[in-house]
C-alpha positions, 0 to 999 in steps of 0.5 A: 578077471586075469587079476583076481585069478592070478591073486585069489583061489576063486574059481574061473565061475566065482570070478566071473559072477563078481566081475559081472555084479561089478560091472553092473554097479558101475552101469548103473551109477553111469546112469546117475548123471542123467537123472540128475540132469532130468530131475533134482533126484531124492533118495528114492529116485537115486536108489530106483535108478541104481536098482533098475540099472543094476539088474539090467547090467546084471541081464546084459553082463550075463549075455556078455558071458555066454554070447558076446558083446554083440548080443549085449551091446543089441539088448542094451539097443533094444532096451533103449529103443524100447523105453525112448521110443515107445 
C-alpha cells in the first residue's frame, strides 16, 4: 500500500479496497493446489474455487482493516473448522 501512495494519487481508502481485492485473488488461487490434488478439476471446478475463495478473502481482508490480523487469522480458523469438521 506505501508503494501505491507514494506512485499514484489514489486516496488511502481506494488503495486499501485494491490492495484487499488483490490480496483475495492471490488466496484464492492458493487454494488451486489443493483442488488439484482432491480432484482432476474442469473449468467449473476451478472458477467455483476461485469464486468462493475470493469472497472470503475478500470477508477476511476486510476484518484485517478494521480489526486486525487476529480477528482475520480467527474467522479463517473458524471457517476451516466449520467446513472440516463439520
Amino acid at each position: 500500500p506505501i508503494l501505491l501512495q507514494k506512485f499514484t494519487k489514489l486516496s488511502k481508502k481506494s488503495i486499501a479496497i485494491l490492495s484487499i481485492i488483490l490480496c483475495a485473488l492471490l488466496f484464492a488461487v492458493g487454494h488451486l493446489p489443493m483442488l488439484y490434488k482432491i480432484v482432476d478439476p474442469n473449468t467449473y471446478d476451478v472458477v467455483r474455487v476461485l469464486l468462493l475463495n475470493g469472497f472470503a478473502g475478500i470477508a477476511f481482508g476486510l476484518l484485517y482493516y478494521r480489526y486486525g490480523l487476529v480477528a482475520s487469522m480467527l474467522s479463517h480458523f473458524i471457517a476451516d473448522l466449520v467446513i472440516h469438521v463439520f
